[in-house]
NURODREN-605776 format. One line per field, with one value per atom (N, C-alpha, C): residue in three letters; x, y, z; atom name; residue number from 0. Coordinates in Angstrom, 1 decimal, padded with zeros to 4 digits. Example, Ala and Ser with C-alpha at 12.3 -4.5 7.8 and 13.67 -1.06 7.14 Angstrom:
code [ALA, ALA, ALA, SER, SER, SER] $
X [013.2, 012.3, 013.2, 012.8, 013.7, 012.9] $
Y [-005.7, -004.5, -003.3, -002.2, -001.1, 000.0] $
Z [007.8, 007.8, 007.8, 007.1, 007.1, 007.9] $
site [N, CA, C, N, CA, C] $
pos [0, 0, 0, 1, 1, 1] $
This chain:
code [UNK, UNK, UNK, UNK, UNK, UNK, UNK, UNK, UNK, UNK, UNK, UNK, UNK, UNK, UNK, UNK, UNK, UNK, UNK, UNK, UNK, UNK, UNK, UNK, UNK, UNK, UNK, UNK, UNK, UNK, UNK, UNK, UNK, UNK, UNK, UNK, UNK, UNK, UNK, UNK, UNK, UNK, UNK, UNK, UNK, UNK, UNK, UNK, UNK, UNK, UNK, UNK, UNK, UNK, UNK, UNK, UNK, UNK, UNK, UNK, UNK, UNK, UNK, UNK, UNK, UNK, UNK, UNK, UNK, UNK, UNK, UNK, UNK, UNK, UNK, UNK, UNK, UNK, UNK, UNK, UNK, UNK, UNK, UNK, UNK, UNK, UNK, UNK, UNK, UNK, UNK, UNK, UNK, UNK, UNK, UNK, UNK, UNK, UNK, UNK, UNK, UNK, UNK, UNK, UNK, UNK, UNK, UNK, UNK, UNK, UNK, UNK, UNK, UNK, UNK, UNK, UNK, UNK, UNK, UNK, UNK, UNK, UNK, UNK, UNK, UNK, UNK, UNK, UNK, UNK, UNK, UNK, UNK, UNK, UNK, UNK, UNK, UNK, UNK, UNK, UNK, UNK, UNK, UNK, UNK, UNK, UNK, UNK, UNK, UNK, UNK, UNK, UNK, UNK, UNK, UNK, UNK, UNK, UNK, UNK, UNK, UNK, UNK, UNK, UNK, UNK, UNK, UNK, UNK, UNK, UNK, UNK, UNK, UNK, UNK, UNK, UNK, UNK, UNK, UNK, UNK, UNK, UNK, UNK, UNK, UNK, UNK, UNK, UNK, UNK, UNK, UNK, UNK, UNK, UNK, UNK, UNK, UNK, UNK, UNK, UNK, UNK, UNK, UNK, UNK, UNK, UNK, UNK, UNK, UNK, UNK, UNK, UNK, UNK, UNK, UNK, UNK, UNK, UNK, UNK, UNK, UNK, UNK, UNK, UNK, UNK, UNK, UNK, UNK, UNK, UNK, UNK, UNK, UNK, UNK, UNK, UNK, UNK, UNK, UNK, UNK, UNK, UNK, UNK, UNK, UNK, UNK, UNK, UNK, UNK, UNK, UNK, UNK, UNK, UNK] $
X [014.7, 014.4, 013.0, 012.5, 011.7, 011.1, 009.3, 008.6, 008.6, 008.5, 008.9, 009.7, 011.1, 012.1, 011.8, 010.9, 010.8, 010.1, 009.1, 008.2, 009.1, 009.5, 011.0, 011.5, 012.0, 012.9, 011.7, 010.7, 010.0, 007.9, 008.4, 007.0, 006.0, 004.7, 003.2, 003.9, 004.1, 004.4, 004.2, 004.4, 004.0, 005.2, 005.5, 006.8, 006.7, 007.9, 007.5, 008.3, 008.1, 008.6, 008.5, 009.6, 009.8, 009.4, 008.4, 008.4, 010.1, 010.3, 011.4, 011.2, 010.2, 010.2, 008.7, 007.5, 006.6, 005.8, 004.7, 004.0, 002.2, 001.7, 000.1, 000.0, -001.3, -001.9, -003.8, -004.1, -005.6, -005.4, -006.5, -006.2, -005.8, -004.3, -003.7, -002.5, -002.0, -000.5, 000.3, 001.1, 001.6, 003.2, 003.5, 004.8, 005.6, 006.6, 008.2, 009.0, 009.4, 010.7, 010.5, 010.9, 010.5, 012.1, 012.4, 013.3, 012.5, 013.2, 012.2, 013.1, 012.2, 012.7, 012.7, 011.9, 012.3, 010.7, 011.2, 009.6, 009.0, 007.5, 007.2, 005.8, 006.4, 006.1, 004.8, 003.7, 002.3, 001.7, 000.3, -000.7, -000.8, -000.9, -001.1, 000.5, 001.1, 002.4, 002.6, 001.7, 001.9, 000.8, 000.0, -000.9, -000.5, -000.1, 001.1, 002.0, 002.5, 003.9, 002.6, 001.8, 001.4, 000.9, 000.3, -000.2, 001.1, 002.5, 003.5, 004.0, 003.8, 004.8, 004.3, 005.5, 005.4, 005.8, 005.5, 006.2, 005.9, 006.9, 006.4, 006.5, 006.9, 006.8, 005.5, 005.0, 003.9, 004.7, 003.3, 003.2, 002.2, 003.0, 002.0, 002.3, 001.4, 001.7, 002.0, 003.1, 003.9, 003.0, 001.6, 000.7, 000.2, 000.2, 000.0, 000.6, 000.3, 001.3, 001.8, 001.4, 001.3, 001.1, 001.8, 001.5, 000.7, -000.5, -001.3, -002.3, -002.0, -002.7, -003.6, -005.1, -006.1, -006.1, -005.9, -005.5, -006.8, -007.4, -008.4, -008.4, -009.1, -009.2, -009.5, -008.9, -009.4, -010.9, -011.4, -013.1, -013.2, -013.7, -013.6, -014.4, -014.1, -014.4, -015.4, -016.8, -018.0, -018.1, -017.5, -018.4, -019.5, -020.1, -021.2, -020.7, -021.2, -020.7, -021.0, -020.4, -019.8, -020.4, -021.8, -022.7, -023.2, -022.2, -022.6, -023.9, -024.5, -025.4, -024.9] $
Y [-009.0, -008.7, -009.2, -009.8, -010.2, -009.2, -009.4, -008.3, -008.0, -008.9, -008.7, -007.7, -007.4, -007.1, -005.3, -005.9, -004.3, -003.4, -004.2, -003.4, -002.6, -003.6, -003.6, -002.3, -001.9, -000.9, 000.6, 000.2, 001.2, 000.8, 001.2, 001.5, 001.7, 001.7, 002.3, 003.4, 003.0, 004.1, 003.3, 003.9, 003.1, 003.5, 002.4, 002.1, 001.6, 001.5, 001.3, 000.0, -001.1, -002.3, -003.0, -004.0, -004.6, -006.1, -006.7, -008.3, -008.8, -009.6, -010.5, -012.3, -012.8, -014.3, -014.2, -014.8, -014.8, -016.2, -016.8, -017.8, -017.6, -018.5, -018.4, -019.6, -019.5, -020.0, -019.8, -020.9, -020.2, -018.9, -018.6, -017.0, -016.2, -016.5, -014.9, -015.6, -014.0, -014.2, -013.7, -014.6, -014.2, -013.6, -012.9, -012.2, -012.6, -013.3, -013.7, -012.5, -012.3, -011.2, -010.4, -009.3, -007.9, -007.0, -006.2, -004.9, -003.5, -003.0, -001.4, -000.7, -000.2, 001.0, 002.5, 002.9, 004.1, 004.3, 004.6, 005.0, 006.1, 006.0, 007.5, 007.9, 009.4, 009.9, 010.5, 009.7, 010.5, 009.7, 009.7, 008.7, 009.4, 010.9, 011.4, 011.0, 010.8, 010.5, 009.2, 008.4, 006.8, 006.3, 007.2, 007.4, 007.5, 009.0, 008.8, 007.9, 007.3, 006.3, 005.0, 004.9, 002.7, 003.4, 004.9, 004.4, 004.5, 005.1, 005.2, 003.8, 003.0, 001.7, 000.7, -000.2, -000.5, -002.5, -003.0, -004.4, -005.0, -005.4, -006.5, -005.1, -003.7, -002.9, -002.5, -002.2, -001.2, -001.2, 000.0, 001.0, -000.5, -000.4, -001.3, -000.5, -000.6, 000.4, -000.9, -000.9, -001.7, -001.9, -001.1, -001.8, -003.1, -003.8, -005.0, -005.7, -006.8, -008.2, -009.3, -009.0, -010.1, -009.3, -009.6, -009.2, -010.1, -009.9, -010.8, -010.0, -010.8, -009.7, -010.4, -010.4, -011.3, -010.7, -012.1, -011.9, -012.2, -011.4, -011.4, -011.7, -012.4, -012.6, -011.4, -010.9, -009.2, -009.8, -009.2, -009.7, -009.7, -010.7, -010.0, -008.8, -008.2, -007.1, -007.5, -006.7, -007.9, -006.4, -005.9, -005.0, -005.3, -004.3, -004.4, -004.6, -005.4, -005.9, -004.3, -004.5, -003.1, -003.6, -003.2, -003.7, -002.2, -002.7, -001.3, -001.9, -000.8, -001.4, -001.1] $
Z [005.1, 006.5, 006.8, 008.1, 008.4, 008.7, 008.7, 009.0, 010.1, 011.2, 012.5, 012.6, 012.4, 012.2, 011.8, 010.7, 010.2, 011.0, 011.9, 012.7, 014.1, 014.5, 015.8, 015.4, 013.7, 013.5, 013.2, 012.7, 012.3, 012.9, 014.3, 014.6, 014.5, 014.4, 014.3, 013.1, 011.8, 010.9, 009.5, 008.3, 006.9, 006.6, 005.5, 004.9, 003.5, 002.7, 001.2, 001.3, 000.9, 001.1, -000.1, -000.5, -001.9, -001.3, -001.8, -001.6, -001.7, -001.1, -001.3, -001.3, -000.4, -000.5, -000.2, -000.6, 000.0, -001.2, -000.2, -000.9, -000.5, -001.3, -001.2, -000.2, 000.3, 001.2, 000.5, -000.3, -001.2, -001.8, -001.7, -002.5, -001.7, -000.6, 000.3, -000.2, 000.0, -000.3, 000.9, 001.6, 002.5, 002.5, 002.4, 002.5, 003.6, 003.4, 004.0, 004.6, 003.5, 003.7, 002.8, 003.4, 002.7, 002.5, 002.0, 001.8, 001.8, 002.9, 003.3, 002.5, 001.3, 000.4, 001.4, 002.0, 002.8, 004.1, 005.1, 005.7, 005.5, 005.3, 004.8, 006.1, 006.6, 007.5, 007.9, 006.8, 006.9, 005.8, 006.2, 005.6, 003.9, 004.0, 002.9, 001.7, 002.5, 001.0, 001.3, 001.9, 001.7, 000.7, 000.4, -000.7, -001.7, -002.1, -003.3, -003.2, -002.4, -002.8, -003.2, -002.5, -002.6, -004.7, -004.5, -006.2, -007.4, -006.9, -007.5, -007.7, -006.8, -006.3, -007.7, -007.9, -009.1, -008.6, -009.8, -009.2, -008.1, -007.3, -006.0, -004.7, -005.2, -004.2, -003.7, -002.3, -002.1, -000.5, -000.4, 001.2, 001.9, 003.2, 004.3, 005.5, 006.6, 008.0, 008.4, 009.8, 010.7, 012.0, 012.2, 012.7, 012.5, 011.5, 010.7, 011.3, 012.0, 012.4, 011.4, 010.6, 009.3, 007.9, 007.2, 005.8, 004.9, 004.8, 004.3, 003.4, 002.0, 000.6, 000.4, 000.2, -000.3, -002.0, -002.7, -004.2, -005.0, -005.6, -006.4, -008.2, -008.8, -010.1, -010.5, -011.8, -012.6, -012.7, -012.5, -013.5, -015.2, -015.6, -016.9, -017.5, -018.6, -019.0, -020.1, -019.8, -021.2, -021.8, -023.1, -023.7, -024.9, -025.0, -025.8, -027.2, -028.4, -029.1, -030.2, -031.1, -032.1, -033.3, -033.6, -035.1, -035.8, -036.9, -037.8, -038.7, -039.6, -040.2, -041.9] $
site [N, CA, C, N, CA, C, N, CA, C, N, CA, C, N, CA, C, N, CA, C, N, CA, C, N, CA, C, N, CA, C, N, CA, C, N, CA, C, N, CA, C, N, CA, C, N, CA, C, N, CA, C, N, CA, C, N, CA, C, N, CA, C, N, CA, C, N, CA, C, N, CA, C, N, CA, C, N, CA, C, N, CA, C, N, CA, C, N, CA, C, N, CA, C, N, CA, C, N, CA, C, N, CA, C, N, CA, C, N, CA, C, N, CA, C, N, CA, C, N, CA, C, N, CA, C, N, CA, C, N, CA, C, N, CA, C, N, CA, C, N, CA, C, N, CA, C, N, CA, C, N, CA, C, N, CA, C, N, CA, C, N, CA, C, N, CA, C, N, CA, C, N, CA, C, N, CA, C, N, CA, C, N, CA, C, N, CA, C, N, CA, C, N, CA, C, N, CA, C, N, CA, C, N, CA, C, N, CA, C, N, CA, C, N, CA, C, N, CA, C, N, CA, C, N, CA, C, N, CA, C, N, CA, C, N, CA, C, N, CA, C, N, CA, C, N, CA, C, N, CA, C, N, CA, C, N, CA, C, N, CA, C, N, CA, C, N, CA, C, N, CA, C, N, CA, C, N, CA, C, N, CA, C, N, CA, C, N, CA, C, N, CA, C, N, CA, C] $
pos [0, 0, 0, 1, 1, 1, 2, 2, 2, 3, 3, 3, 4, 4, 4, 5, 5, 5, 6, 6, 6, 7, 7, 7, 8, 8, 8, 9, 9, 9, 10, 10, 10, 11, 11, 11, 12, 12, 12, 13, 13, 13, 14, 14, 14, 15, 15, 15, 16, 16, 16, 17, 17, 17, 18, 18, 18, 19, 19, 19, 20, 20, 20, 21, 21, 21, 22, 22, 22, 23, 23, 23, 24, 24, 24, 25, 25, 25, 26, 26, 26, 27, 27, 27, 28, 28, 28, 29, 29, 29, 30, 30, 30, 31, 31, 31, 32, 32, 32, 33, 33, 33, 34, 34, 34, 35, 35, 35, 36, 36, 36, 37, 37, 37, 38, 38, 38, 39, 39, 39, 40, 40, 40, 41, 41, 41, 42, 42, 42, 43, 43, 43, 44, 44, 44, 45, 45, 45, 46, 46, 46, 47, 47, 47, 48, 48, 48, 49, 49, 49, 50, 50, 50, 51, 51, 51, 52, 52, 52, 53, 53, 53, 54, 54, 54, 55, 55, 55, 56, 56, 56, 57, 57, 57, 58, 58, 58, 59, 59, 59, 60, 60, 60, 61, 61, 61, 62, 62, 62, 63, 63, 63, 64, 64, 64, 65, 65, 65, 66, 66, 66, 67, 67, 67, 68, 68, 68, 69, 69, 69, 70, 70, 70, 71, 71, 71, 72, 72, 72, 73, 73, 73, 74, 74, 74, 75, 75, 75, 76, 76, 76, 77, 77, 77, 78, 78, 78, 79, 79, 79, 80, 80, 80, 81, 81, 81, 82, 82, 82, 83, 83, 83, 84, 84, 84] $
């Protein structure tokens, strides 16, 4: 389903959505088509769902005209080196 599409069916509300087609553009990733796993009715349990959501799933509000992720490098991780004596 197009996001368009999604917004048409589910208004100024958040929704749990599974990527289906989407490509980069630099470091954004633009989302195509989506599949709406269910809409969820309040900011507070689209919280719990985006940190439950697993894979290509997360929560986006349908306020958004565009699904657009800016993709970041992990940073690397520098620990302190481990010298016994």
């Amino acid at each position: 389903m197009l996001w368009s599409e999604v917004r048409s069916l589910f208004p100024d509300q958040y929704v749990l959505i599974e990527e289906l087609r989407s490509h980069y553009e630099g470091n954004k990733l633009h989302v195509d088509e989506v599949a709406v796993i269910k809409p969820i009715p309040d900011p507070q349990a689209a919280f719990k769902e985006l940190f439950a959501a697993k894979n290509e799933r997360f929560v986006y509000h349908t306020g958004n005209e565009k699904i657009v992720v800016e993709v970041r490098d992990k940073p690397m991780i520098r620990r302190a080196p481990n010298h016994e004596s």
